[in-house]
C-alpha positions as CSV (number, residue, x, y, z in Angstrom):
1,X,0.0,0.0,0.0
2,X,1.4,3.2,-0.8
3,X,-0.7,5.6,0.7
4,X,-3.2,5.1,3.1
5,X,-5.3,5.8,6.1
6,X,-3.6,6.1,9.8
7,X,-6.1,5.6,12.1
8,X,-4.4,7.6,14.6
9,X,-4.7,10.5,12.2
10,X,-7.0,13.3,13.9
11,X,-9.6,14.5,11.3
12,X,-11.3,17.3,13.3
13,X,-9.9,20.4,15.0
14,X,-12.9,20.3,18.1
15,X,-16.4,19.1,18.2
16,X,-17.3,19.2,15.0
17,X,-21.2,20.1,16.2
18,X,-19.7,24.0,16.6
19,X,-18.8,24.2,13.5
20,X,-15.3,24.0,13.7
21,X,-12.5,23.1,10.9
22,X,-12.8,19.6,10.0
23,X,-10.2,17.6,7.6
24,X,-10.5,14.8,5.5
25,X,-8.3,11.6,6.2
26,X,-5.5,10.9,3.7
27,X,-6.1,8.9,0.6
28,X,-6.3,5.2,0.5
29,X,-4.5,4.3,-2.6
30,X,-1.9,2.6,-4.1
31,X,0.1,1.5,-7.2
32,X,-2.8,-0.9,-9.0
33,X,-5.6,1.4,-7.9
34,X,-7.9,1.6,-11.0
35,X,-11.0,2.9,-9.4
36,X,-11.0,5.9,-6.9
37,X,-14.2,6.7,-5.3
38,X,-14.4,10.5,-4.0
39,X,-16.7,11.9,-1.3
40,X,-17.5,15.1,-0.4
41,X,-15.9,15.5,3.6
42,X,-16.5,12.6,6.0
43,X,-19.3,13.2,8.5
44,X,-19.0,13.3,12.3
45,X,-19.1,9.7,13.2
46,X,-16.7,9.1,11.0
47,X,-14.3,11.9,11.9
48,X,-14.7,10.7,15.4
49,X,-14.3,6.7,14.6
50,X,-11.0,7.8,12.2
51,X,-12.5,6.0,9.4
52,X,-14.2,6.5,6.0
53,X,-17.9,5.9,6.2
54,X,-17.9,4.9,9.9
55,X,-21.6,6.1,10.6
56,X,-23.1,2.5,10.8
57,X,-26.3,4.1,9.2
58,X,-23.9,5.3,6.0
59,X,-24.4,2.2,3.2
60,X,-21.3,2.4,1.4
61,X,-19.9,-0.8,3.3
62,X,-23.1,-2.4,1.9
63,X,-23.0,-1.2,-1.5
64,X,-19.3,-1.9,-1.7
65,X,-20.0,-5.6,-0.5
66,X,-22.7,-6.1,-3.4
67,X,-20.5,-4.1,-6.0
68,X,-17.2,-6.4,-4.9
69,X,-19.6,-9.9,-3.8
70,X,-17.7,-10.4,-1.2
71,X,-18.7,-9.6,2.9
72,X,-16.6,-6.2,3.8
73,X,-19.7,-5.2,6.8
74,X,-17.6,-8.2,8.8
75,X,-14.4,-7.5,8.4
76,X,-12.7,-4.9,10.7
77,X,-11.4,-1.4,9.2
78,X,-8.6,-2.4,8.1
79,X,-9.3,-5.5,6.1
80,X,-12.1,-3.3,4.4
81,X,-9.5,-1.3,3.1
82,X,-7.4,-3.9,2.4
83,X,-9.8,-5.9,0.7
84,X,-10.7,-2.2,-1.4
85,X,-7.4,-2.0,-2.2
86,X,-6.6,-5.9,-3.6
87,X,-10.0,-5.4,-5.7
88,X,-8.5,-2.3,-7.2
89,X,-10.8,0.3,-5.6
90,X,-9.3,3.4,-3.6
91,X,-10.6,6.3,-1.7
92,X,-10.3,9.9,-0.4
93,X,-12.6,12.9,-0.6
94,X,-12.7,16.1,-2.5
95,X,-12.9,18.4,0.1
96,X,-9.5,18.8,1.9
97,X,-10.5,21.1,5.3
98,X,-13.7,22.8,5.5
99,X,-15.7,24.3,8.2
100,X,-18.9,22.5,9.2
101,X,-21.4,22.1,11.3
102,X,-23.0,18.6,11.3
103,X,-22.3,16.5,8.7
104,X,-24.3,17.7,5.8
105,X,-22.4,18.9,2.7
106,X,-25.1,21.9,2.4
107,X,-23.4,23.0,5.7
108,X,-19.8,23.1,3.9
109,X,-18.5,26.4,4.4
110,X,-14.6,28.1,3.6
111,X,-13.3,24.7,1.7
112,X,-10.2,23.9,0.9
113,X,-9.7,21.2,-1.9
114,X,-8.0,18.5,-2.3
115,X,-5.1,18.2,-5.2
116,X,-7.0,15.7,-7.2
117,X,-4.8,16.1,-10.1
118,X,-1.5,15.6,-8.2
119,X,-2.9,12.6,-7.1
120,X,-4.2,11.6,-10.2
121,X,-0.8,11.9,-11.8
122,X,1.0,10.0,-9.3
123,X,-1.6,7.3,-9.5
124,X,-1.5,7.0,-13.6
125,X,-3.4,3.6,-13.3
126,X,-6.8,5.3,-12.0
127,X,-8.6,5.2,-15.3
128,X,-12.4,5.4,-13.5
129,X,-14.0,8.1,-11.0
130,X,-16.9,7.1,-8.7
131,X,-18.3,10.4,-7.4
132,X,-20.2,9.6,-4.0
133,X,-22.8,12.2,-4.3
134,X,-24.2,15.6,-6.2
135,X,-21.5,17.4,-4.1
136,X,-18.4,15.4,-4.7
137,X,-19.6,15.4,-8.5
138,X,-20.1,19.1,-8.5
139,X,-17.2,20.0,-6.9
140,X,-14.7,17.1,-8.1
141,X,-16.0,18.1,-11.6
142,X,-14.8,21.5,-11.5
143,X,-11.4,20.4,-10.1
144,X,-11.0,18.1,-12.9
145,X,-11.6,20.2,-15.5
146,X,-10.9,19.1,-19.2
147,X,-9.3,15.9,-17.4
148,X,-12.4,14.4,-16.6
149,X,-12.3,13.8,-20.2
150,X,-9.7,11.2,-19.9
151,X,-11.6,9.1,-17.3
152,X,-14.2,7.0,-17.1
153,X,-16.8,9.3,-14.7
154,X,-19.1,7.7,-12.6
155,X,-21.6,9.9,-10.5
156,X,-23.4,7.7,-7.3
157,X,-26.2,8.9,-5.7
158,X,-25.0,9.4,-1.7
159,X,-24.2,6.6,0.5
160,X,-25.1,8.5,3.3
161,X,-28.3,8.6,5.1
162,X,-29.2,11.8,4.6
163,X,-30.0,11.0,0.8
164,X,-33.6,9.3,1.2
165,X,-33.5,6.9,-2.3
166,X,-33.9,3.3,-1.3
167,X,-31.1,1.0,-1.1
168,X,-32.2,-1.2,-3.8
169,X,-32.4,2.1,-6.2
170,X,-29.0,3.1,-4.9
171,X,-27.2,-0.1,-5.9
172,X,-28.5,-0.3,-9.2
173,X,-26.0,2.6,-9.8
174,X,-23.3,1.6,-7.7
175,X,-22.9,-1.7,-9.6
176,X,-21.6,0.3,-12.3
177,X,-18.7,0.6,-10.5
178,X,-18.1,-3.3,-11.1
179,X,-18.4,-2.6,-14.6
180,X,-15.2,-0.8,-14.1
């Protein structure tokens, strides 16, 4: 693995409730990522937990398991990753340091983005781009530029619970993901 999560890594400044700075966690990544699936800023469970999607009521565990067919809800954090990683999947979000209140991205105020291009040229085997959400897309979009012309772009409806479409509607578009 040559760049990944350290759970140890602090994510938010203070209680994220006030409002305060919060930062994403580094990327998880590494030389045979081929698909990297950007959120907008990891919510407040998960900034406390030190993981990606930790709020237990997020589906993207779920939805990864059915994309990947194989159980990543029972393995611990770090296998999940792992087991991301072997199948060729990576993650970070677009959204480097923003202040927030909650967890909603409507609540995303004084951003600072993430270097998606850097990242993007140091990982020349990413070829797809699964946008987790209107935000991520929106934003990740306008980062990219006229280089989202040389990926395969892939926008997801939210994971997260605040984004009301059923599960079963949700993975319909998440299985193109597999397709990658």
């Amino acid at each position: 693995m040559d760049t990944t999560l350290d759970s140890a890594s602090t994510a938010v400044d203070v209680d994220a409730s006030d409002g305060q700075r919060q930062r994403c966690f580094p990327p998880v990544v590494d030389a045979h990522t081929s698909v990297l699936i950007l959120g907008s800023l990891p919510g407040v469970q998960s900034l406390a937990k030190a993981q990606y999607y930790g709020n237990r009521q997020n589906a993207f565990w779920r939805l990864m398991s059915a994309v990947l067919a194989t159980d990543l809800v029972g393995l611990d954090y770090a296998a999940r990753l792992q087991t991301l990683l072997a199948h060729g999947f990576g993650l970070w979000d677009v959204v480097a340091e923003a202040q927030r209140a909650g967890s909603l991205d409507s609540a995303i105020r004084q951003r600072d983005d993430n270097d998606l291009l850097a990242l993007l040229a140091r990982f020349p085997t990413i070829r797809t781009i699964g946008f987790n959400g209107g935000t991520a897309a929106r934003l990740g979009l306008k980062i990219l530029g006229e280089r989202a012309a040389h990926y395969r772009i892939v926008e997801l409806p939210s994971s997260s619970p605040a984004y009301t479409l059923p599960y079963n509607e949700k993975l319909l578009q998440w299985q193109k993901l597999g397709q990658a």
